[in-house]
C-alpha positions in Angstrom: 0.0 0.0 0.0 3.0 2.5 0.9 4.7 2.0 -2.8 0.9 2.2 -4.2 0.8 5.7 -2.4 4.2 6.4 -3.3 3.2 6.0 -7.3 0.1 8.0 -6.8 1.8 11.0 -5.8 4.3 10.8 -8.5 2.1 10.8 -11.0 -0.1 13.4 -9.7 3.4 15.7 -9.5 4.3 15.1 -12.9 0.5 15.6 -14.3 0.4 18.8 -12.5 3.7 20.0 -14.1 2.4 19.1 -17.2 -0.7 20.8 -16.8 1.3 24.2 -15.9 3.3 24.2 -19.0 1.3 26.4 -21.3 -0.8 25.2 -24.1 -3.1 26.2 -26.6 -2.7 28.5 -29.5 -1.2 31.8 -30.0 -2.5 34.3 -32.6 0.3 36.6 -33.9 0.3 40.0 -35.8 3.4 40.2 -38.1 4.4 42.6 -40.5 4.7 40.5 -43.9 8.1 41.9 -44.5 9.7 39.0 -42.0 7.4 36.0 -43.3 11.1 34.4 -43.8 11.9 34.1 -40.3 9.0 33.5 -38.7 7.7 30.7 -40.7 10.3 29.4 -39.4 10.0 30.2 -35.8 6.8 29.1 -35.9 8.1 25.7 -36.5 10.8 25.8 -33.8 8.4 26.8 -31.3 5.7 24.5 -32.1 8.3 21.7 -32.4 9.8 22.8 -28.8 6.6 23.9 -26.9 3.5 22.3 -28.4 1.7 25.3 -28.7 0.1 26.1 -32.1 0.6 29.8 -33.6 -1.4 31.4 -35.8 0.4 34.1 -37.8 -1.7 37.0 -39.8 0.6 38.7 -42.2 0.2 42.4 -43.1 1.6 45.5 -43.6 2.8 47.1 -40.3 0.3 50.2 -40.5 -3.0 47.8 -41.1 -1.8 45.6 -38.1 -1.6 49.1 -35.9 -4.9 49.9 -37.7 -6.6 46.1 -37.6 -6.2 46.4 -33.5 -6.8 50.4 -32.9 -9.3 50.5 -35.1 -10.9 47.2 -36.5 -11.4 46.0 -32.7 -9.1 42.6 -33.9 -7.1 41.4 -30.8 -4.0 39.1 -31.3 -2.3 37.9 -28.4 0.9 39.7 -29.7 1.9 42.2 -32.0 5.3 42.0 -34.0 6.6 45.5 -34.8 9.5 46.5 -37.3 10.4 49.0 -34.7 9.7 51.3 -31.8 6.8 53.2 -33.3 4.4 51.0 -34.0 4.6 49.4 -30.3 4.5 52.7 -28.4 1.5 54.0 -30.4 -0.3 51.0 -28.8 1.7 50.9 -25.2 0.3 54.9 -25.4 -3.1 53.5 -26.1 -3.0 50.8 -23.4 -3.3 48.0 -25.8 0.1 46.3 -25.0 1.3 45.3 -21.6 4.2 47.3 -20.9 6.1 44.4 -18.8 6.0 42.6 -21.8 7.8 44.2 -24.1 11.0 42.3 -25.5 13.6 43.7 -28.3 14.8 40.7 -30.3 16.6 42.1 -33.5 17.8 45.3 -35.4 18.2 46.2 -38.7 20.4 48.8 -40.1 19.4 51.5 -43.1 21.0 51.8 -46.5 19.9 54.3 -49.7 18.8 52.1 -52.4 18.7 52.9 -56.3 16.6 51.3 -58.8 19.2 48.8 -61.3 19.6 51.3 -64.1 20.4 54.4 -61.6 20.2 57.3 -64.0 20.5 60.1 -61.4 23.9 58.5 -61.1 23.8 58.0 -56.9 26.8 56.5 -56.0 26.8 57.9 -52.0 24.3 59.9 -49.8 26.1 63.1 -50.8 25.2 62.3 -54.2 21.1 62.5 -53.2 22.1 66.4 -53.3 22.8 66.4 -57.3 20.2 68.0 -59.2 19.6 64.8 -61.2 18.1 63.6 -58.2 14.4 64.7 -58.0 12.8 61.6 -56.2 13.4 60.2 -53.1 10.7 57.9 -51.1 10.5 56.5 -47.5 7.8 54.8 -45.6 5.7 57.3 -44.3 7.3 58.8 -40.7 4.4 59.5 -38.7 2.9 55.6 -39.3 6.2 53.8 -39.8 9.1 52.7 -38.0 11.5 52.7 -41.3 10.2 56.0 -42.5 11.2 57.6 -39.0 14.9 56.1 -38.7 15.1 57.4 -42.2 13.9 60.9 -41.7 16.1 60.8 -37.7 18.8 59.9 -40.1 18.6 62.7 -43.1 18.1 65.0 -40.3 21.4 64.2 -38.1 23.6 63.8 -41.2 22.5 67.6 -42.5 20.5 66.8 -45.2 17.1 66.7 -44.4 16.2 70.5 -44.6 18.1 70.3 -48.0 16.7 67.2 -49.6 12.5 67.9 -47.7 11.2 69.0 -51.5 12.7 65.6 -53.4 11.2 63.5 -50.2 8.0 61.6 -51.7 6.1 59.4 -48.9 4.0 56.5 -49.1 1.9 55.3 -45.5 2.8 51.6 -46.5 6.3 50.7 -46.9 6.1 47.8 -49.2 4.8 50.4 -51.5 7.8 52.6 -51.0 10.1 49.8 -51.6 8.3 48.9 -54.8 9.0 52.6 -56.2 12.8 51.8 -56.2 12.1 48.6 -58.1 9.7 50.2 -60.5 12.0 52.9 -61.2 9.1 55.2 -60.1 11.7 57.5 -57.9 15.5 57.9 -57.9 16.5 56.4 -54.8 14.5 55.0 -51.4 15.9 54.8 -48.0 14.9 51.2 -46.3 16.1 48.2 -43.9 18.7 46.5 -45.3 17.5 42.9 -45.0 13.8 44.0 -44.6 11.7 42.6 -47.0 14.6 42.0 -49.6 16.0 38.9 -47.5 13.3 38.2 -45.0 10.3 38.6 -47.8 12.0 38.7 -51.1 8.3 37.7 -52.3 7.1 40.9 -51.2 9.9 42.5 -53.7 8.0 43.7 -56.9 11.5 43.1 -58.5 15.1 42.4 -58.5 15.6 45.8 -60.3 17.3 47.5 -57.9 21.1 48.1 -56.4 22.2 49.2 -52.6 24.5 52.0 -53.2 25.1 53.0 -49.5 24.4 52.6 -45.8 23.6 54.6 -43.5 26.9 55.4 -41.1 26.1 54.1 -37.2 25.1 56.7 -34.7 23.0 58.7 -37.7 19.5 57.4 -36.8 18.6 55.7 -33.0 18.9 52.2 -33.0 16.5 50.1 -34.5 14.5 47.8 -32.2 12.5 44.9 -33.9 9.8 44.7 -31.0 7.0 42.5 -29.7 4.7 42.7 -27.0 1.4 41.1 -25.7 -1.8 43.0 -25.9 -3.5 43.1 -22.5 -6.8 40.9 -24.0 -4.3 38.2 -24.3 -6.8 34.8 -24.0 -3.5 32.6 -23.4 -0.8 34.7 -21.4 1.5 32.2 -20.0 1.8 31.2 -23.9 2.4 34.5 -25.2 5.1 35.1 -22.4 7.0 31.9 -23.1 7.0 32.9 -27.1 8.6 36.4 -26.0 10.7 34.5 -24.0 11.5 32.3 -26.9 12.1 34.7 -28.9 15.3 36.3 -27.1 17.0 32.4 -26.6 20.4 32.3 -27.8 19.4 29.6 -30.1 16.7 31.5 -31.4 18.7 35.0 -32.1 21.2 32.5 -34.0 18.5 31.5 -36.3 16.6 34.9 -36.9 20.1 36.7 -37.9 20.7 33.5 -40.3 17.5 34.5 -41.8 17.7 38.3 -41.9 16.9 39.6 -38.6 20.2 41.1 -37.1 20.6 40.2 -33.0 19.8 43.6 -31.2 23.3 44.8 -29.0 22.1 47.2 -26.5 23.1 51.2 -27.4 21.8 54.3 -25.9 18.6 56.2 -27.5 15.4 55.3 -28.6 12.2 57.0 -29.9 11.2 59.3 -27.6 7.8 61.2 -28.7 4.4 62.5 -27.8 2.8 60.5 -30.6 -0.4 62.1 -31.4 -3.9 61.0 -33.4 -4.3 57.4 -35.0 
């Protein structure tokens, strides 16, 4: 009878553990320029945990917009970098706590392949040739801030303001380069073209320069749970996933830099939707 008691209280130890580890599925809101790396993510982490994710895909903005606006609530939101997150930490839609940083990215001044203005540096954006230059739009986008934080730090911004054309969704803007519908774009430099090269209208296009270090704040590839959460100790153990050494090693394979901790970040009063 004592080894029969014995037994049962192992097993009930070791069903109760099992019943603590977190289960379910996790619904996750990811701009479709990193479709690369997190399809496979999502099959490490399934593989590892046994928790099921389902990952919508869109453009950074509608995600913002889907959850602000639309009422849709994911358990957590993928961002490209600061902005998007701290519009919704203003809102209260993200837990604060949960914020993690998990990769970088680093700009650089594209050209589309046949490069008529003749851009061979960022000086060169100042030739008279050059009448078009796009970014993501600022005020909505992560990408189109660094880039305007950067034009502004290196001198240029005030001088180059008229040639600046913006577009609200950044795929779009990247797809001007490629199109050959502007001189030169500012962007990530392995976001979309190595993490969604489907997402690239076309190949048509040649990285003429990057951005020196200390010209723009660092970039912080962010994700956070929203508050609604329906499975929280899942959506903490995928942020905690996220930052694992083994999983840093694979997102910079696949076009995600790791994140190395700097001073500065987006500090701003962001105002209306």
């Amino acid at each position: 009878m004592r080894w029969l008691a014995i037994s049962v209280a192992i097993v009930a130890v070791l069903s109760s553990s099992v019943s603590a580890q977190p289960r379910g599925e996790l619904h996750l809101f990811v701009p479709c320029g990193m479709i690369v790396p997190f399809q496979r993510l999502k099959t490490e982490f399934e593989r590892q945990t046994g928790i099921k994710l389902r990952i919508t895909y869109d453009n950074g903005v509608m995600l913002v917009r889907r959850i602000r606006e639309k009422g849709e609530r994911p358990d957590i939101l993928v961002a490209p970098g600061e902005l998007e997150i701290q519009q919704l930490l203003r809102d209260g839609f993200i837990d604060p706590k949960s914020v993690v940083t998990f990769g970088t990215f680093k700009l650089i001044l594209v050209v589309p392949a046949r490069n008529r203005a003749g851009i061979q540096s960022l000086n060169d954006l100042l030739k008279p040739s050059v009448r078009r230059i796009v970014i993501a739009d600022p005020k909505l986008n992560s990408v189109g801030y660094y880039a305007q934080q950067a034009l502004m730090n290196l001198g240029l911004w005030e001088k180059l303001k008229g040639k600046i054309v913006t577009h609200w969704h950044a795929q779009e803007a990247v797809n001007y380069v490629c199109m050959g519908r502007v001189d030169a774009g500012i962007y990530y430099a392995t976001c979309p073209f190595d993490s969604a090269p489907e997402k690239v209208m076309s190949p048509n296009y040649k990285i003429v320069a990057e951005f020196p270090e200390g010209s723009y704040p660092p970039v912080k590839v962010q994700a956070g749970m929203l508050k609604t959460s329906k499975n929280k100790a899942a959506a903490q153990r995928f942020l905690k996933f996220l930052v694992e050494p083994k999983t840093q090693k694979l997102l910079a394979e696949l076009g995600i830099p790791n994140f190395k901790a700097k001073a500065g970040s987006i500090r701003t009063n962001l105002k209306g939707k």
